[in-house]
Backbone bond lengths (Angstrom), bond angles and torsions (degrees), N, CA, C in turn:
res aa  C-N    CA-C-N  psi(-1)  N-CA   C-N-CA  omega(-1)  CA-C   N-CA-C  phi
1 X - - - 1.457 - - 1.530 107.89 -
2 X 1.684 120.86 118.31 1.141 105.57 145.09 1.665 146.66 -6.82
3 X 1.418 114.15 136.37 1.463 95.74 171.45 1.093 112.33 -95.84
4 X 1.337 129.03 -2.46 2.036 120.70 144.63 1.222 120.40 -52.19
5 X 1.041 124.08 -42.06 1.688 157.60 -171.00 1.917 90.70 -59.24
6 X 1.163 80.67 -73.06 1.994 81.98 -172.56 1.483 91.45 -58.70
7 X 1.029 109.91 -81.25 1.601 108.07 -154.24 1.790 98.01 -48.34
8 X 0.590 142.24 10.91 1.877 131.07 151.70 1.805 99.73 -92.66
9 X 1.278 100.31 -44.30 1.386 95.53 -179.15 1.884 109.92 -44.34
10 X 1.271 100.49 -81.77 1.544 108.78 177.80 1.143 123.20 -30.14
11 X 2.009 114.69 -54.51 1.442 95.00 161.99 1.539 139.46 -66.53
12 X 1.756 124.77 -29.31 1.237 106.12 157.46 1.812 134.20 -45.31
13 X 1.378 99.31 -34.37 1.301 110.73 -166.78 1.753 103.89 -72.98
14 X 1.561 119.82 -11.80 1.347 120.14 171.85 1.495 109.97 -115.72
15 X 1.456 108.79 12.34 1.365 101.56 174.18 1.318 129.08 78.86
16 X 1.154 107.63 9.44 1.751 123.18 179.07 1.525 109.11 -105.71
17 X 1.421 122.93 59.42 0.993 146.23 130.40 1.690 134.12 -74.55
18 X 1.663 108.02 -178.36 1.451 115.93 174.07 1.480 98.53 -178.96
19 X 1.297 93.29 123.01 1.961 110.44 164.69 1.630 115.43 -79.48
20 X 0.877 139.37 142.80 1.565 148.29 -157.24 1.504 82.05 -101.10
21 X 1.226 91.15 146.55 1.605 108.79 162.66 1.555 117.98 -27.16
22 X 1.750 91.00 -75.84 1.461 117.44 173.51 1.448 132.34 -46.46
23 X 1.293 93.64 -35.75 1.262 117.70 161.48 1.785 106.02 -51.27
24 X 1.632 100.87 -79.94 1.314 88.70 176.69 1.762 131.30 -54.84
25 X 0.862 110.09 -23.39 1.708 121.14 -172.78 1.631 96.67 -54.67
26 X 1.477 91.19 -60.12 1.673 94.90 -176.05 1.032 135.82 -55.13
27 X 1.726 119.31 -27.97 1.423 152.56 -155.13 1.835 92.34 -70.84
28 X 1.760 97.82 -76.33 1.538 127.04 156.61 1.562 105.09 -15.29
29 X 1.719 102.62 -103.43 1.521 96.24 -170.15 1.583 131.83 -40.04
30 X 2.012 115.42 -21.09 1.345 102.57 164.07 1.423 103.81 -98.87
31 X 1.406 146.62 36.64 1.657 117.32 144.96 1.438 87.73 102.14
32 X 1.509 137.34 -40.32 1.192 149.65 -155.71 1.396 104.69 -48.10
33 X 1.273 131.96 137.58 1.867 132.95 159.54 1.998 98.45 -92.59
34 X 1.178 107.14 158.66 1.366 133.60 -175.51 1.536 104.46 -101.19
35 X 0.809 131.83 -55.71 1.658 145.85 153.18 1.336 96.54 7.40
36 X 1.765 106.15 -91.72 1.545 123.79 -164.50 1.638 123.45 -44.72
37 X 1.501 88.67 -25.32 1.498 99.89 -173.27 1.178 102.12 -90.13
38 X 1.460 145.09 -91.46 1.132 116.74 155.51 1.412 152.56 28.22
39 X 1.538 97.73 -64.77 1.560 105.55 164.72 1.566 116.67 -77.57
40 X 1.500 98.41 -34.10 2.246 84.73 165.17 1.355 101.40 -68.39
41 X 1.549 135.14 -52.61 1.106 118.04 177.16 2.053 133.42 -19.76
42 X 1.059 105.57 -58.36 1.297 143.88 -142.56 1.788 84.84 -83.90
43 X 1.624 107.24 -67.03 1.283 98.49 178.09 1.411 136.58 -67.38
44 X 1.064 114.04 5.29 1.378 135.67 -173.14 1.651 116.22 39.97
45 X 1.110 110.54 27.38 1.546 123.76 151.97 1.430 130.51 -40.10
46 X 0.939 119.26 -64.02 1.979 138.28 133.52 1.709 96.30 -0.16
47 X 1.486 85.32 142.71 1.358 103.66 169.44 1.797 100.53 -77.45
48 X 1.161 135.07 -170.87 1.421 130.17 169.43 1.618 103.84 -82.11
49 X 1.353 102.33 101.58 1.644 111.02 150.15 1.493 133.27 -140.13
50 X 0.889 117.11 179.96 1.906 113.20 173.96 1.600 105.99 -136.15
51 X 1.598 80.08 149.85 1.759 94.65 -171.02 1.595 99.15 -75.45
52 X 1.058 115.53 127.80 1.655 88.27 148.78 1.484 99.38 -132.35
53 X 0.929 149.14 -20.34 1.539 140.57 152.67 1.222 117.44 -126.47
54 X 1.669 123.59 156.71 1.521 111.21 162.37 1.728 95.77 -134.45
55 X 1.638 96.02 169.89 1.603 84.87 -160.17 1.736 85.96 -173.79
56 X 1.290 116.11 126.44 1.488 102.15 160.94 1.373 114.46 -84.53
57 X 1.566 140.43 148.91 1.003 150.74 -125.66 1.267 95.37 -110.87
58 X 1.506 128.21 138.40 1.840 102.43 -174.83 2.012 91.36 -107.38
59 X 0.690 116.47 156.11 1.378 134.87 -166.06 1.545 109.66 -88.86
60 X 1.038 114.37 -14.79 1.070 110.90 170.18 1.734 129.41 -104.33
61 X 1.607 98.34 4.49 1.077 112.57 171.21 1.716 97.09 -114.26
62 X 0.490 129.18 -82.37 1.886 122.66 171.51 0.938 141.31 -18.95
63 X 1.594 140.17 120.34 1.702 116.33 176.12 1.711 111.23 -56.21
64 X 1.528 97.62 -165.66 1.169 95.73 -175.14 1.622 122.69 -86.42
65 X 0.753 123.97 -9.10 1.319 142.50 144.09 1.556 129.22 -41.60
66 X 1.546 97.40 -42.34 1.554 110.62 -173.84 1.659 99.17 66.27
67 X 1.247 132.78 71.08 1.315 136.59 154.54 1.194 136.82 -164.53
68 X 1.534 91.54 2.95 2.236 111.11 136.79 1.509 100.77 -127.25
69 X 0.897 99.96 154.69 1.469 137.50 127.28 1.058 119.40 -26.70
70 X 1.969 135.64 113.97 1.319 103.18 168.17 2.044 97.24 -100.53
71 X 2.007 78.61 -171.76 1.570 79.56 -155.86 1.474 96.80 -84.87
72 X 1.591 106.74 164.37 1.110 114.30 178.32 1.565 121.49 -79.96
């Protein structure tokens, strides 16, 4: 494990975190719980990454891929 990796670990695991607004906004509009994520967080199971938003992708803004944007 990374030592970014741990040290996010440790702080979730003491609660010295914070969800972004946006974060939450997004969480909300897809149905999503914060919980689950978190807890992969926490265990450091995960390859090394960081949340910074989650969001299901709406399809009608995305290719099919989901990794642009299409244009407006």
């Amino acid at each position: 494990m990374s030592e970014t990796l741990e040290l996010v670990c440790q702080l979730v695991e003491r609660d010295k975190f914070r969800v972004s607004v946006h974060a939450v906004q997004e969480l909300v509009d897809d149905g999503l719980l914060i919980e689950p994520i978190i807890r992969a967080v926490a265990t450091g199971k995960q390859e090394p990454a960081v949340l910074v938003t989650a969001y299901r992708p709406d399809p009608q803004r995305w290719d099919a891929s989901f990794t642009r944007r299409r244009q407006r």
